[in-house]
DOKE-39259 format. One record per residue (C-alpha): residue number from 1; x, z, y; residue in one letter; chain. Coordinates in Angstrom, 2 decimals, decimal comma, m for minus. Example, Ala and Ser with C-alpha at 12.3 -4.5 7.8 and 13.67 -1.06 7.14 Angstrom:
> 1/12,30/7,80/m4,50/a/A
> 2/13,67/7,14/m1,06/s/A
This chain:
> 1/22,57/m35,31/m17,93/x/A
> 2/25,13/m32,23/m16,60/x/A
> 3/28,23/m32,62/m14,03/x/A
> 4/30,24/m32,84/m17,20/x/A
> 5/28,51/m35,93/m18,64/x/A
> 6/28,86/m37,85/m15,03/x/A
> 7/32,32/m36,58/m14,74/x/A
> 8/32,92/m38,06/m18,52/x/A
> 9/31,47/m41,10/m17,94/x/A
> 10/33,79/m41,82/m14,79/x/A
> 11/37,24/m40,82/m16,76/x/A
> 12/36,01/m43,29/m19,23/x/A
> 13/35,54/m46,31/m17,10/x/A
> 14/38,20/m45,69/m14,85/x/A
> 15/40,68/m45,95/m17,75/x/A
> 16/38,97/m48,71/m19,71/x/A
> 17/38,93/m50,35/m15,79/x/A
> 18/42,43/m49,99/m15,06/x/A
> 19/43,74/m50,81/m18,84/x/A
> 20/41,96/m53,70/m18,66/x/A
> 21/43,13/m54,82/m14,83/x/A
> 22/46,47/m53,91/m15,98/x/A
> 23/46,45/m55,64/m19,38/x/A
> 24/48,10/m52,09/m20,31/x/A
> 25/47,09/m51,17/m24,09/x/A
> 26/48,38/m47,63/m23,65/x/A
> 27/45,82/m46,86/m20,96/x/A
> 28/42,77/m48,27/m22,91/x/A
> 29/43,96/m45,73/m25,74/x/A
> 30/43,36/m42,82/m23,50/x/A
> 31/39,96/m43,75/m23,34/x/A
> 32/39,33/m43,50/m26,88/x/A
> 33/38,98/m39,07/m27,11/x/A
> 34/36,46/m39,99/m24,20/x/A
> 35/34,30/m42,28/m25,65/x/A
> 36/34,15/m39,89/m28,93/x/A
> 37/33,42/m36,49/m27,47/x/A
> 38/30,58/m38,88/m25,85/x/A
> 39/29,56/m40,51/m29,14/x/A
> 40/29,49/m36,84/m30,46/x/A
> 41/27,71/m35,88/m27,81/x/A
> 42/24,92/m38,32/m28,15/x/A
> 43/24,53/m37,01/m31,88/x/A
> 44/23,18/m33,80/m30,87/x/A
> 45/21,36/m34,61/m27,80/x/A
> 46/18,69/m32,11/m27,55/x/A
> 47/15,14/m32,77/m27,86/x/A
> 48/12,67/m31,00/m25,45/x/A
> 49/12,06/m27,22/m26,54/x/A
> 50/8,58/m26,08/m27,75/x/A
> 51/8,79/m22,76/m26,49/x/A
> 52/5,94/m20,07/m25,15/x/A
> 53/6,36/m16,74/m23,02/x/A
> 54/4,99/m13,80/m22,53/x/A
> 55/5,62/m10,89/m20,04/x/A
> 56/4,80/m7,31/m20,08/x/A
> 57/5,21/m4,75/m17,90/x/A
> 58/5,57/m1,28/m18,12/x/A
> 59/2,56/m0,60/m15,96/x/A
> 60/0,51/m3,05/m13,76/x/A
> 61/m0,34/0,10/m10,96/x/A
> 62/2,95/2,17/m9,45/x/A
> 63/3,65/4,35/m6,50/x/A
> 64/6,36/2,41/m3,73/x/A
> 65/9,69/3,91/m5,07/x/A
> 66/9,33/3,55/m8,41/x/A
> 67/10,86/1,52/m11,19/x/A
> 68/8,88/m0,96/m13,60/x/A
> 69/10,42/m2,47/m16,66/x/A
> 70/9,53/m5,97/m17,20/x/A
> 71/10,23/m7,03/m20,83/x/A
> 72/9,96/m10,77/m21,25/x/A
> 73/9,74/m12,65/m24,36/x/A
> 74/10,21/m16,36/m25,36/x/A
> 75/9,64/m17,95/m28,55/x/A
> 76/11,11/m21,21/m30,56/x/A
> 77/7,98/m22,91/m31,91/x/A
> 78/9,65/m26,45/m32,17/x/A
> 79/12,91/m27,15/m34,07/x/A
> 80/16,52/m24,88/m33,54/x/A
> 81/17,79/m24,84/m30,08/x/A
> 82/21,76/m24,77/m30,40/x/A
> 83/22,06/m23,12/m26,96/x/A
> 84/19,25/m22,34/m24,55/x/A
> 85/19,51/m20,42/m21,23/x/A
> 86/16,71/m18,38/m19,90/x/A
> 87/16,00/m17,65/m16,51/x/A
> 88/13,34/m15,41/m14,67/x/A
> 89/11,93/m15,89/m11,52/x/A
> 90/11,17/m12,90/m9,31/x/A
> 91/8,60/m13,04/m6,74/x/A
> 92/9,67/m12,67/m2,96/x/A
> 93/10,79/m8,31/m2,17/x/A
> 94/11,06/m7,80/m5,84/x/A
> 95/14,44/m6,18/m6,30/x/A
> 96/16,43/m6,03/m9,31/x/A
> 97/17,64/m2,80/m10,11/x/A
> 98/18,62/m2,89/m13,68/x/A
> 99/19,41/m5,30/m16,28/x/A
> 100/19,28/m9,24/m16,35/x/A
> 101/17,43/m11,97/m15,59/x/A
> 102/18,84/m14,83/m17,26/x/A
> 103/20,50/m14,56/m20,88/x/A
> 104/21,39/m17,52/m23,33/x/A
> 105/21,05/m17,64/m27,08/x/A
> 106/20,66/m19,96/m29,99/x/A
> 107/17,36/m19,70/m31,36/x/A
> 108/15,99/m20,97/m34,88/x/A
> 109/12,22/m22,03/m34,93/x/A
> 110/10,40/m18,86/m34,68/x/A
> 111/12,68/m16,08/m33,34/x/A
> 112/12,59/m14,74/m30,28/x/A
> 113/14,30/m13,51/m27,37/x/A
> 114/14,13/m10,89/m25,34/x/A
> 115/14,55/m10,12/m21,66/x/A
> 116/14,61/m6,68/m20,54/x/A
> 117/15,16/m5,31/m16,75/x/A
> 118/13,78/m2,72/m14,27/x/A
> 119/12,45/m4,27/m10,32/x/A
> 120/10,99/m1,75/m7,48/x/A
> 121/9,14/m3,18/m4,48/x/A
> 122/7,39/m2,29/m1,43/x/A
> 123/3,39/m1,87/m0,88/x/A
> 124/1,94/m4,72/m2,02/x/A
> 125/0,35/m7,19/m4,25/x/A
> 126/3,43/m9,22/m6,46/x/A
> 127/2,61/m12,24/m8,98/x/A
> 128/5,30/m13,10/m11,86/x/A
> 129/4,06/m16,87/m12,77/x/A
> 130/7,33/m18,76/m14,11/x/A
> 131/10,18/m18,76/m16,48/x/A
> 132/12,43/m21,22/m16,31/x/A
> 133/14,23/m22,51/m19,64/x/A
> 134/17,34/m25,32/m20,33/x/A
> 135/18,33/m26,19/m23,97/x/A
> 136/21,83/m27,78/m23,91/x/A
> 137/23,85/m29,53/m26,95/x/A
> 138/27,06/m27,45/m27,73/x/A
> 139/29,15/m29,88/m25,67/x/A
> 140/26,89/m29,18/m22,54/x/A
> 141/26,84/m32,82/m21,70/x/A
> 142/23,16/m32,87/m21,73/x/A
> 143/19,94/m30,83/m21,40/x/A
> 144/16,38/m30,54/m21,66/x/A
> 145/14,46/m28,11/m18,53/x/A
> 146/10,91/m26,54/m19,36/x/A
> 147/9,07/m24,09/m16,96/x/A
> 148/7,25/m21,52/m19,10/x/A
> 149/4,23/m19,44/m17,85/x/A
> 150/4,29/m16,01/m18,12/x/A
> 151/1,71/m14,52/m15,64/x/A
> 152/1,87/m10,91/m14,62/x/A
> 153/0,13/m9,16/m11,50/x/A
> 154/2,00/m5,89/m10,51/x/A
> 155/0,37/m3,93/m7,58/x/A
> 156/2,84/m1,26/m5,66/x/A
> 157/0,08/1,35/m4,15/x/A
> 158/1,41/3,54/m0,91/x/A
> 159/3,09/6,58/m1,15/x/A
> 160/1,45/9,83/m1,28/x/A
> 161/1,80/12,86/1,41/x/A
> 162/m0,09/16,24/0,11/x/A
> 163/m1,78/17,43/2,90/x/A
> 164/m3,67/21,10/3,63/x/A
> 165/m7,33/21,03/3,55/x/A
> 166/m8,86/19,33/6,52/x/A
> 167/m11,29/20,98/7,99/x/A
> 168/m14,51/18,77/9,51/x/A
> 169/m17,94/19,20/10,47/x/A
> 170/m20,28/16,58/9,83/x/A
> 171/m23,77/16,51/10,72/x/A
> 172/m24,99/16,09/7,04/x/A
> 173/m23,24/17,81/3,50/x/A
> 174/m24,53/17,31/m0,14/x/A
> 175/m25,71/20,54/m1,92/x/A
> 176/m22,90/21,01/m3,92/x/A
> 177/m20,38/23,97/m3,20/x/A
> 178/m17,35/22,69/m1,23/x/A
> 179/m15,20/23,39/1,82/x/A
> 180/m17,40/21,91/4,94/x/A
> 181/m19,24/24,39/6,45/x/A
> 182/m23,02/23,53/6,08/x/A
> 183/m24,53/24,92/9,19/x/A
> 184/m26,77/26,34/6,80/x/A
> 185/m27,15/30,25/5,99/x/A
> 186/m26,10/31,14/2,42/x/A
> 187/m23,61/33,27/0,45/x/A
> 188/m20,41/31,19/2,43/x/A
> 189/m17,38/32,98/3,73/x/A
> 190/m17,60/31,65/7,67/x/A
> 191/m19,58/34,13/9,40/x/A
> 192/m22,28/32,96/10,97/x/A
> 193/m24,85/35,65/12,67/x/A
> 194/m25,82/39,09/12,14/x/A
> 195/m29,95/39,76/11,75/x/A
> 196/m31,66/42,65/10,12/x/A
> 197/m31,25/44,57/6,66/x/A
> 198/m33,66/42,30/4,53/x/A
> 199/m34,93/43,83/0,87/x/A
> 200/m32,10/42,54/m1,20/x/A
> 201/m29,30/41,82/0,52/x/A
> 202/m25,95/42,84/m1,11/x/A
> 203/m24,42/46,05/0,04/x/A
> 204/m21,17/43,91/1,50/x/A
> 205/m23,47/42,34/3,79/x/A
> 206/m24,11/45,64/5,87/x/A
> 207/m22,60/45,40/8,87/x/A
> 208/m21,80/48,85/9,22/x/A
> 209/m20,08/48,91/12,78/x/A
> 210/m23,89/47,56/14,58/x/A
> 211/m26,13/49,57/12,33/x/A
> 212/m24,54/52,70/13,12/x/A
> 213/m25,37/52,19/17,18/x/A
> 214/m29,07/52,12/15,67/x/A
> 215/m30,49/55,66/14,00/x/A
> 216/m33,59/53,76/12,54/x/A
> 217/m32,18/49,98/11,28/x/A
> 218/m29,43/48,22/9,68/x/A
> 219/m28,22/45,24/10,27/x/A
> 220/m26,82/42,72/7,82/x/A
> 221/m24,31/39,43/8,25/x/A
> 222/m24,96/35,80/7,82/x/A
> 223/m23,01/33,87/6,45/x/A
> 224/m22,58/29,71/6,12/x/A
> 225/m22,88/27,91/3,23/x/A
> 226/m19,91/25,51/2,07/x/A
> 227/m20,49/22,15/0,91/x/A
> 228/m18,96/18,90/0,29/x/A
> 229/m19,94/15,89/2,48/x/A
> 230/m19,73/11,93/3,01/x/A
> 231/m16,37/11,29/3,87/x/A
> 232/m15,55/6,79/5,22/x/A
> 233/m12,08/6,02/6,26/x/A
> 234/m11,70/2,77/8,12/x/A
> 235/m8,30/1,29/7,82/x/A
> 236/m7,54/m0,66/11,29/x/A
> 237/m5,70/m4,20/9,68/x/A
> 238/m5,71/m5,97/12,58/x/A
> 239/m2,97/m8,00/13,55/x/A
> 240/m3,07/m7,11/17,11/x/A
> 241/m2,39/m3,54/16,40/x/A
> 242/0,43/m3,79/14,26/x/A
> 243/4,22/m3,48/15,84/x/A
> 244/6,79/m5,00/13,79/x/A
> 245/10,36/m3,95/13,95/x/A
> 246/13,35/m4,65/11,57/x/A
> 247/13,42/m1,68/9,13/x/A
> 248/9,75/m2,39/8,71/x/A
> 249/6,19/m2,04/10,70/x/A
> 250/3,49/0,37/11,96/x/A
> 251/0,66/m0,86/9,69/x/A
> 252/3,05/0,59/6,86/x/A
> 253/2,43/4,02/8,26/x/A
> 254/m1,37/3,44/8,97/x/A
> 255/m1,82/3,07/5,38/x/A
> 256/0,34/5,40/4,02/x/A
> 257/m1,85/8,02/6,64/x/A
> 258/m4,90/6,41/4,63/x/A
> 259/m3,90/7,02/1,36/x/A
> 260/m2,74/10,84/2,20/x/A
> 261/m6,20/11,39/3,70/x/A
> 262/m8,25/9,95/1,56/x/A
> 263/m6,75/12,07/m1,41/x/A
> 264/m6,61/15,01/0,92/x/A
> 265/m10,55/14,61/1,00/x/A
> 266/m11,16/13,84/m2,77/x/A
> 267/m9,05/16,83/m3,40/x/A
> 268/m11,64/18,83/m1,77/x/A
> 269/m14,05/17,29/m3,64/x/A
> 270/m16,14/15,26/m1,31/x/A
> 271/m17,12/11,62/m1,47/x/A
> 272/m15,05/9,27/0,07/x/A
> 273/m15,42/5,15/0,68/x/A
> 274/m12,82/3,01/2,71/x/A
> 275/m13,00/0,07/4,49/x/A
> 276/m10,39/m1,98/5,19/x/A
> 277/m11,03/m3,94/8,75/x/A
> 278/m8,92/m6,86/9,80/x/A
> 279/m8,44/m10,13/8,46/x/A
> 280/m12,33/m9,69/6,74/x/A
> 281/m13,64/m6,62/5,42/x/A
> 282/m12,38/m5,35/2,16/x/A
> 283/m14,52/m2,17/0,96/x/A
> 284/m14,33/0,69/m1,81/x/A
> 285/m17,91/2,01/m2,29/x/A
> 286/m18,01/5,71/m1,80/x/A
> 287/m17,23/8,11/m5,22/x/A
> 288/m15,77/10,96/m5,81/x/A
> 289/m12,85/11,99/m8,22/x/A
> 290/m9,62/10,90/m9,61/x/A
> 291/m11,27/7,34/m10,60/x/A
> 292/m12,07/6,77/m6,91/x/A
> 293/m8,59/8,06/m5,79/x/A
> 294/m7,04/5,32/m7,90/x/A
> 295/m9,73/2,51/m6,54/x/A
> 296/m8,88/3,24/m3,15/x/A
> 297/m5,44/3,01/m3,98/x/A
> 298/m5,46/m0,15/m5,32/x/A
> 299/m7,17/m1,43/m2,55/x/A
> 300/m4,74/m0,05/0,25/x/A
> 301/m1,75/m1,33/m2,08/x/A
> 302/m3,56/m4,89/m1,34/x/A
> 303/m4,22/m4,24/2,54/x/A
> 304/m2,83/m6,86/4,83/x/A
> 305/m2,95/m7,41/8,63/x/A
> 306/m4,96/m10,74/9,59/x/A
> 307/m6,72/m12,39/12,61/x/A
> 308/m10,19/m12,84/12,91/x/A
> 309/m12,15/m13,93/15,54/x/A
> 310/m15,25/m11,84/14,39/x/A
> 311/m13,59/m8,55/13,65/x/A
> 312/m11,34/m8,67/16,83/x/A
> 313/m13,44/m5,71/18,25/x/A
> 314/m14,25/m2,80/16,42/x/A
> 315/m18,14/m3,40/17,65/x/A
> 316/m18,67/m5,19/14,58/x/A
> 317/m17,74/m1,92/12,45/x/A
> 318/m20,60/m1,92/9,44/x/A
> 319/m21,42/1,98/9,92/x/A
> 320/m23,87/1,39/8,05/x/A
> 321/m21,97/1,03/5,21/x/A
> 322/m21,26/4,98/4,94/x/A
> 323/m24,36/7,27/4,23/x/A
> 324/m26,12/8,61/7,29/x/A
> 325/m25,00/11,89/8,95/x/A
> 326/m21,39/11,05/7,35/x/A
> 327/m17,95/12,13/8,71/x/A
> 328/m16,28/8,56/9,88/x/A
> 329/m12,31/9,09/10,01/x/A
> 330/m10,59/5,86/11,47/x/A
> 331/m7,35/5,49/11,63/x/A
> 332/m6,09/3,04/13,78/x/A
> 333/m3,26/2,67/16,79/x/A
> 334/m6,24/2,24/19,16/x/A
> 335/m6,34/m0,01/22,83/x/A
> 336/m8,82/m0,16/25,86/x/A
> 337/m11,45/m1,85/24,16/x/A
> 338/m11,61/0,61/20,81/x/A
> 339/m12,20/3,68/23,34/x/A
> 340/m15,22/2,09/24,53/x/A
> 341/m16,87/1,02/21,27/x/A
> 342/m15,79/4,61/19,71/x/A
> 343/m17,40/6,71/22,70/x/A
> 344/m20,55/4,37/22,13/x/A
> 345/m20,33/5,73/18,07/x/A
> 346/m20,22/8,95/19,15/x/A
> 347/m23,35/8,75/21,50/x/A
> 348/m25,60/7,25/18,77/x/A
> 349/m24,56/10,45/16,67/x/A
> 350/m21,83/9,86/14,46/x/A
> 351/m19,01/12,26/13,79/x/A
> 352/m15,47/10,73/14,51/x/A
> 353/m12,36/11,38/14,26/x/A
> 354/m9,17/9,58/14,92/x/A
> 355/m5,71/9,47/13,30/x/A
> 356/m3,70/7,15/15,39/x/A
> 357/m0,06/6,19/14,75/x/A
> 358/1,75/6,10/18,15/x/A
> 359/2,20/2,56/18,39/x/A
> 360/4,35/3,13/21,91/x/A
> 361/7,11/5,89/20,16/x/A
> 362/7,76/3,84/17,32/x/A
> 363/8,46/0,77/19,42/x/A
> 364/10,66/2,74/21,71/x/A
> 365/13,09/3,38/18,64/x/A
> 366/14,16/m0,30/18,12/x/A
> 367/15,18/m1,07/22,31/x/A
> 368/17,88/0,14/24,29/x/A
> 369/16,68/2,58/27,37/x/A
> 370/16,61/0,80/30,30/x/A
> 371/15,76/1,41/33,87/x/A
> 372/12,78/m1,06/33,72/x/A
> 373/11,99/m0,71/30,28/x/A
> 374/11,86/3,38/30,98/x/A
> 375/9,28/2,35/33,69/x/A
> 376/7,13/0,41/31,39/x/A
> 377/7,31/3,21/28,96/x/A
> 378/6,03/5,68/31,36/x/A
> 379/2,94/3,59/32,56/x/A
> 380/2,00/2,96/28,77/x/A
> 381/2,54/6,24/27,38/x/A
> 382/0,23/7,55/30,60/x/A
> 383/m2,27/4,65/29,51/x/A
> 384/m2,44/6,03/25,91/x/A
> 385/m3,00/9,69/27,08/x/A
> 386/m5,17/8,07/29,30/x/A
> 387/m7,16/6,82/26,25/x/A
> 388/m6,93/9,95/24,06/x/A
> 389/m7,88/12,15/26,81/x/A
> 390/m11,27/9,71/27,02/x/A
> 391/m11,53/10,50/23,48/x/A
> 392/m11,41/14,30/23,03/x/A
> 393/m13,37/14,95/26,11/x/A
> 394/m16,58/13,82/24,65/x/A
> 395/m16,14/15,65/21,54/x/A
> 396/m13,95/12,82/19,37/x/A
> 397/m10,61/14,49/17,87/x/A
> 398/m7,21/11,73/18,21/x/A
> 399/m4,71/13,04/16,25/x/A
> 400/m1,71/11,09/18,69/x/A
> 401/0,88/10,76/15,31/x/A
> 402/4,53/10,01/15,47/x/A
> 403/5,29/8,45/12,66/x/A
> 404/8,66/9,68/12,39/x/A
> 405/6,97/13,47/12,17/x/A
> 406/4,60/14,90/10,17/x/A
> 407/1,07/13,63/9,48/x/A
> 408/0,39/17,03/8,04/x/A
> 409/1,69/19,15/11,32/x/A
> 410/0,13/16,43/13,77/x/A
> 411/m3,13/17,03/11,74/x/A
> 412/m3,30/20,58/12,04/x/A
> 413/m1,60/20,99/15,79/x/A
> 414/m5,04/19,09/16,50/x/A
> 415/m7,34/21,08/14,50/x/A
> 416/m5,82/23,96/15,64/x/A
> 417/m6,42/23,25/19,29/x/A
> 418/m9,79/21,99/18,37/x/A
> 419/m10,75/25,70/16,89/x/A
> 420/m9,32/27,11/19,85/x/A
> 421/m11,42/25,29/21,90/x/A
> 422/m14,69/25,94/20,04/x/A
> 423/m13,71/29,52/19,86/x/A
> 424/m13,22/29,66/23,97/x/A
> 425/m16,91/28,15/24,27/x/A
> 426/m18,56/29,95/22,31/x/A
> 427/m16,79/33,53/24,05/x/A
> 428/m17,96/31,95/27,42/x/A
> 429/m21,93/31,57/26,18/x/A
């Protein structure tokens, strides 16, 4: 029963009420058109509708930003519905950006209607489970309510930055040709030594500039062979690292960094695996190619922070879950205890790296500057440095990141300073 059926139902009383307290024959009259729009009414009363829905959508997989059309369609598979209004239920963030969701129409036994509208969302994982459906009589005084399933799963994956090659040096490559340098002699384009004229060596080889300070030998160049190597990205998900502000949170940023290097590195060819550490541990094997791009894409557009009590310290990292000798990239805001468990990696042998989103700079946006709040600033800022400086000196690039710069200019101020570096040491031996 509607408003307008309760709302009948009272006129029609109160009149009959007072024409009969009054004795009035007029007033009882007036209640007659009531009583037979009701009577009419009760005539058509709708039965429940047999109905069934289904839901497409224009694609299942879609980069953050971009529009998917959701086309829904329900069916009469009982008798004629004189009027029946359709309504769609959108999951929580999904926003509407063209069309309808709701429509009504009269439908026959077996036609159909059709729903048609366009939604965007952020990162994430979004379910469409219900329709809901009313069939009313013509007068609207009463109605039948169905919920219709119509499941759909529509995953938003992160958005994309093309980054330049990155270059890294792990202790072990594949023997495929690729952009790591080896530490191998070969036909590369890194030089590598210079040693004497062998029988055979190519003519561009010569080093003509040492031979000619020797009358009686020549001297040819070495060179180091490029390969592609083991590339595992660990994804820091943990709760405690994550900063949420209004216009949205760091872990967005971590796994939008994730996503950029992960296709920077499959790009170059090399195989790459993620894991995803926080809440449990959600893994992409290692593979290589545009398959594996999408795979690890999927799983970032699922990431979410969590708590647990066993991955609360990165000293339960599997490593062994990447191929020895592999390059381990993690990318992660980073606190006291990390620096510890990271320095130990590095002593048993593993290559690092870090990429860590500057947890402190992007906090600082959303507060007012304040004398005390400058303070604490300061003293965390110099405990970060603090941290990073740990880092580098025992051979582990940080990449400090700003996430309102760059990734691609923080990446390469880094490696640029890390050549230099290598460059000064090996002058000085």
């Amino acid at each position: 029963m509607t408003r307008r059926f309760l709302l009948l139902i009272f006129f029609l009383y109160s009149l009959l009420f007072l024409g009969l307290a009054s004795r009035t024959g007029a007033v009882i009259a007036l209640a007659i058109p009531f009583a037979v729009y009701l009577g009419a009414a009760l005539i058509f009363i709708p039965d429940k509708p047999e109905l069934s829905a289904r839901r497409t959508l224009s694609t299942q997989h879609v980069t953050q930003g971009v529009t998917v059309t959701v086309r829904l369609e329900i069916t009469n598979l009982g008798e004629k519905v004189e009027e029946l209004l359709v309504q769609d239920v959108l999951p929580a963030e999904v926003e509407l950006v063209q069309g309808k969701t709701r429509g009504v129409a009269t439908l026959s036994p077996g036609k159909t209607v059709d729903l048609e509208y366009e939604v965007k969302a952020k990162r994430g994982r979004y379910i469409f489970n219900y329709v809901k459906a009313t069939a009313t009589d013509y007068l609207e005084l009463f109605e039948r309510r169905v919920t219709l399933e119509a499941h759909a799963d529509l995953l938003i994956l992160p958005h994309v930055q093309k980054l330049h090659s990155i270059p890294i040096r792990p202790l072990r490559t594949h023997g495929f040709s690729g952009p790591i340098p080896s530490r191998k002699v070969g036909s590369g384009v890194n030089f590598l030594n210079i040693r004497g004229y062998q029988a055979g060596d190519p003519l561009r080889w010569i080093n003509w500039r040492v031979s000619a300070r020797h009358t009686d030998e020549l001297f040819s160049n070495e060179f180091e062979l490029e390969r592609i190597a083991d590339i595992g990205i660990i994804l820091d998900a943990r709760q405690q690292s994550d900063v949420e502000a209004q216009d949205g949170n760091l872990f967005e940023y971590a796994v939008q960094a994730t996503a950029s290097l992960a296709d920077a590195f499959l790009g170059d060819g090399n195989r790459v695996g993620l894991l995803i550490y926080g809440r449990g541990m959600e893994s992409t094997f290692p593979g290589y190619g545009k398959k594996q791009r999408q795979r690890i894409l999927q799983s970032l557009g699922r990431a979410r922070t969590g708590n647990s009590y066993a991955f609360k310290s990165l000293e339960n990292l599997p490593t062994r879950f990447f191929p020895s000798g592999s390059q381990i990239v993690l990318v992660s805001p980073l606190d006291r205890e990390d620096v510890r468990v990271l320095i130990q990696l590095r002593a048993l042998g593993y290559e690092l790296m870090v990429v860590s989103p500057d947890s402190l700079s992007f906090e600082a946006r959303h507060y007012k500057e304040e004398k005390t709040a400058g303070l604490a600033s300061r003293v965390a800022n110099l405990e970060r440095a603090m941290m990073i400086h740990s880092l580098r000196r025992v051979g582990i690039p940080v990449v400090n990141w700003q996430v309102e710069s760059s990734l691609d200019n923080a990446l390469h101020r880094t490696v640029s300073l890390m050549v230099k570096k290598q460059h000064i040491l090996k002058v000085s031996k």
